[in-house]
C-alpha positions in Angstrom: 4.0 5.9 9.0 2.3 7.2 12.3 2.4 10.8 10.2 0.3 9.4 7.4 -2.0 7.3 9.8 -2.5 10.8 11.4 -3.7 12.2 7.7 -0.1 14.4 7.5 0.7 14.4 3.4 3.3 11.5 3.5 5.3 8.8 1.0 8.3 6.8 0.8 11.5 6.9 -1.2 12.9 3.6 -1.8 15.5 2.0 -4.7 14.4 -0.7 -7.1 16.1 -4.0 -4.9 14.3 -2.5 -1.9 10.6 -1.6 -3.9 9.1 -5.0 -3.3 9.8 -5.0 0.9 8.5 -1.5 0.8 5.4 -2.5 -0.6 4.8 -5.2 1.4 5.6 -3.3 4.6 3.4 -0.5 3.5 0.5 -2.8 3.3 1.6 -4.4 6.6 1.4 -1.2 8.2 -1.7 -0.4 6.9 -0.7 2.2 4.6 -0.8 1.1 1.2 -1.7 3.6 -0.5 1.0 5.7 0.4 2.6 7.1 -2.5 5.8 4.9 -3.1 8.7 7.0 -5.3 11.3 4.5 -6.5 14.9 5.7 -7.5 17.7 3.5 -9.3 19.9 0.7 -7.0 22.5 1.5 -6.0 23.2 4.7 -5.0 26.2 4.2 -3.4 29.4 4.5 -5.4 28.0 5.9 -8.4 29.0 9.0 -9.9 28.0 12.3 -10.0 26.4 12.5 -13.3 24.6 9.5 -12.5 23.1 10.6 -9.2 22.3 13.8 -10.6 20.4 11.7 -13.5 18.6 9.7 -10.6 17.8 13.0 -8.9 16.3 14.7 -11.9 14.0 10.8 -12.5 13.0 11.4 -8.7 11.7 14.8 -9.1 9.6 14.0 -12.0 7.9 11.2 -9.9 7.2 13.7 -7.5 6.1 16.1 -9.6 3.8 13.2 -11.2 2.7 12.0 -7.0 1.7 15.4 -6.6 -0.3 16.1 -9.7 -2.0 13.2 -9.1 -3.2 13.6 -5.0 
């Protein structure tokens, strides 16, 4: 957080059961509008072909953050 508060190019990476705490601590922190990519829950456990799916869905968040800044 102290790298975007300093105006460094930041987000955060979280998984759906955790995207609502990371919204409120972004806005507790004073950073909401940090860009926010969200993978699938969980991500432990699951197999290859899965993450790999999850991994592929992250990068075209980025990609979409990116365009978008």
């Amino acid at each position: 957080m102290q790298l975007a508060k300093a105006g460094t190019p930041s987000g955060l990476i979280a998984t759906t059961a955790f995207q609502g705490l990371a919204v409120s601590e972004l806005g507790a922190l004073g950073v909401s509008g940090l860009p926010l990519l969200v993978v699938e829950h969980p991500l432990g456990g699951e197999r290859p072909e899965a993450i790999g799916r999850r991994a592929r869905q992250a990068v075209e968040q980025l990609t979409s953050l990116l365009k978008h800044r």
